[in-house]
C-alpha positions in Angstrom: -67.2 95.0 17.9 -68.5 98.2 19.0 -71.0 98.2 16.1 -72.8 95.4 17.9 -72.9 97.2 21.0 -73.7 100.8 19.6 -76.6 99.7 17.5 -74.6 100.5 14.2 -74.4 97.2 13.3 -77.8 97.0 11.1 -76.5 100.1 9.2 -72.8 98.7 8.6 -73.6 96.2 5.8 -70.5 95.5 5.3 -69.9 94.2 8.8 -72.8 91.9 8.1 -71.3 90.7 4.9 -67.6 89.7 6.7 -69.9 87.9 9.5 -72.2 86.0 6.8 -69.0 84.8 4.6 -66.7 84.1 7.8 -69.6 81.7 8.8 -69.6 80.1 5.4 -65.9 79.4 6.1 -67.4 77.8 9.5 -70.2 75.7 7.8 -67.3 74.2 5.2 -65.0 73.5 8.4 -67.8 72.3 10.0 -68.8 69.6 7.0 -65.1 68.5 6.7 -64.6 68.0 10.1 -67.6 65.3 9.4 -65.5 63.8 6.8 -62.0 63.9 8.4 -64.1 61.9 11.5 -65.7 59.5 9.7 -62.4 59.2 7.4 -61.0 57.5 10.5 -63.4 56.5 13.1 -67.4 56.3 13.0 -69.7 56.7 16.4 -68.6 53.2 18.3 -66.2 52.9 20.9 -64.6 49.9 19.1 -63.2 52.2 16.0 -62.4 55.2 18.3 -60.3 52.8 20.2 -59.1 51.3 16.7 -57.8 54.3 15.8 -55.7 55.9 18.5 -54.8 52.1 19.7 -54.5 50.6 16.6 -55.5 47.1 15.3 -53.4 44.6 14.3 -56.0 42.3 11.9 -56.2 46.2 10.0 -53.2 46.8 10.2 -53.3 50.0 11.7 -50.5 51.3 14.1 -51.2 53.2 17.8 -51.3 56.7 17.5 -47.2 58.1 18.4 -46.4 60.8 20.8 -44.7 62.9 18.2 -47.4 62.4 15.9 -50.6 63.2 18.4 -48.1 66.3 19.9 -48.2 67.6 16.4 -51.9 67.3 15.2 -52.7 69.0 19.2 -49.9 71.8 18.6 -51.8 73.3 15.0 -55.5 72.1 16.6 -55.0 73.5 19.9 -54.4 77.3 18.2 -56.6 76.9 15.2 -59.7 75.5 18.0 -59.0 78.0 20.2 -59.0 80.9 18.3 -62.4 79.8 16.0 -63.9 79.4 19.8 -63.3 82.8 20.4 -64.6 84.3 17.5 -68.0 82.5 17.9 -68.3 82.6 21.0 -67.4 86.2 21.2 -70.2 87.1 18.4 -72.4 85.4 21.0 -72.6 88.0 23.7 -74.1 90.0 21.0 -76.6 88.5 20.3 -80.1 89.2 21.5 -81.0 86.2 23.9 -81.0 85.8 27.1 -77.7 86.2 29.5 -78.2 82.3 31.2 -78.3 81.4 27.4 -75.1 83.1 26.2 -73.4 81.5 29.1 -74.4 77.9 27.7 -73.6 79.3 24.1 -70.3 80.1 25.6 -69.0 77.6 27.4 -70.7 74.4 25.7 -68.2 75.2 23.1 -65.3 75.9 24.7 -65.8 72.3 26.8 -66.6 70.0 23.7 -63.8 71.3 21.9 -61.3 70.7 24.6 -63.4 67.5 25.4 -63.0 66.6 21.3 -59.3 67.4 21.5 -58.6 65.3 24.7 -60.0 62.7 24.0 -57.4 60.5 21.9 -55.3 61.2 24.3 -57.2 60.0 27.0 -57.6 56.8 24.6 -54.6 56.3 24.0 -52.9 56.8 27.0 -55.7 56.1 29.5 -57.3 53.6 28.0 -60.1 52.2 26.1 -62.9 53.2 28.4 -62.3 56.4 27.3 -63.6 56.2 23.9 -67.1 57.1 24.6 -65.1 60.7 24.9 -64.4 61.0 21.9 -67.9 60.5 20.2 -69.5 62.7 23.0 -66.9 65.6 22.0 -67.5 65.4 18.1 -71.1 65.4 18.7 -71.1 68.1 21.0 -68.6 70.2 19.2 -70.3 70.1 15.6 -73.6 71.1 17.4 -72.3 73.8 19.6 -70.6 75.2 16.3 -73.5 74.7 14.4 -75.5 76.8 16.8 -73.2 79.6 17.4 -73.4 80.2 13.3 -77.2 79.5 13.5 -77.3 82.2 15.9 -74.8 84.5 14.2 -76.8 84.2 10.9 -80.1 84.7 12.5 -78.5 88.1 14.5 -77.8 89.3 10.8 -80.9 89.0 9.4 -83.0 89.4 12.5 -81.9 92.8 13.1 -81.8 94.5 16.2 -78.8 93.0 17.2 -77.4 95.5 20.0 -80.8 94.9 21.7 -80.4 92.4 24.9 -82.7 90.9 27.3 -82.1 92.4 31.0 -79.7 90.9 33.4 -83.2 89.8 34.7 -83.8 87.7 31.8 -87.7 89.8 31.5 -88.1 91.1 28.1 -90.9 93.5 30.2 -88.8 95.8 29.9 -88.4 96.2 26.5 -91.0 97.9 24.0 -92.6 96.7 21.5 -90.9 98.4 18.5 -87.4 97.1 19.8 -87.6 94.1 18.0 -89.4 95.4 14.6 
């Protein structure tokens, strides 16, 4: 990561290239997390709590503790560590500090939101299914915006520039951002 902070980063294309086709991997995750979703469950309460509660006229089965222990132990890792890569690209990019801090932790929150909420369903009960549907909807548009903003610091250029602590882009001359 020093490239981002050094400034060599618009001269190391090939830097550029692993960022643009390790956000291609993150645009296909982020379409068949869609599917996997909507496989399941769509955006009512009523099939989130379907799902992890079962129904009996579908003949679908509650979610099991081995089962749910499982699918947390591989998402847990795997969420966690795509988190901190796109989050970490984030403080790199050139936008304001107050905004990396939403860009940062928005992520971080609707992916554990995402990831807690069947359990919540299943074990605290129905009213928590509204969880759920808030986590998926906020973790498919904080990962779509970290790549957004990943691609644009590519092809923007100028990526070890920052705004000030202060936020005021006074500061900063004209020919910065050419």
């Amino acid at each position: 990561m020093r490239f981002t902070v050094t400034g060599e980063w618009d001269h190391n294309r090939l830097l550029q290239v692993v960022l643009v086709l390790y956000s291609f991997f993150v645009i296909l995750l982020w379409f068949t997390n869609w599917m996997l979703y909507f496989d399941s469950m769509s955006l009512t309460t009523a099939s989130v709590v379907d799902h992890y509660l079962g129904n009996e006229e579908e003949f679908r089965s509650p979610r099991t503790y081995r089962g749910m222990v499982e699918l947390a132990h591989f998402h847990l890792f795997a969420m966690g560590m795509l988190m901190m890569v796109l989050t970490h690209l984030a403080l790199f990019v050139p936008v304001k500090p107050s905004h990396k801090i939403v860009l940062i932790v928005v992520p971080f929150f609707s992916a554990l939101a995402y990831e807690g909420a069947g359990w919540l369903v299943r074990w605290g009960g129905a009213g928590f299914a509204w969880t759920k549907i808030a986590g998926i909807l906020m973790l498919q548009g904080s990962l779509a915006a970290l790549v957004a903003i990943a691609l644009w610091s590519v092809f923007a250029g100028n990526q070890a520039k920052n705004y000030s602590s202060s936020g005021d882009d006074a500061d900063l001359e004209d020919d910065d951002w050419d």
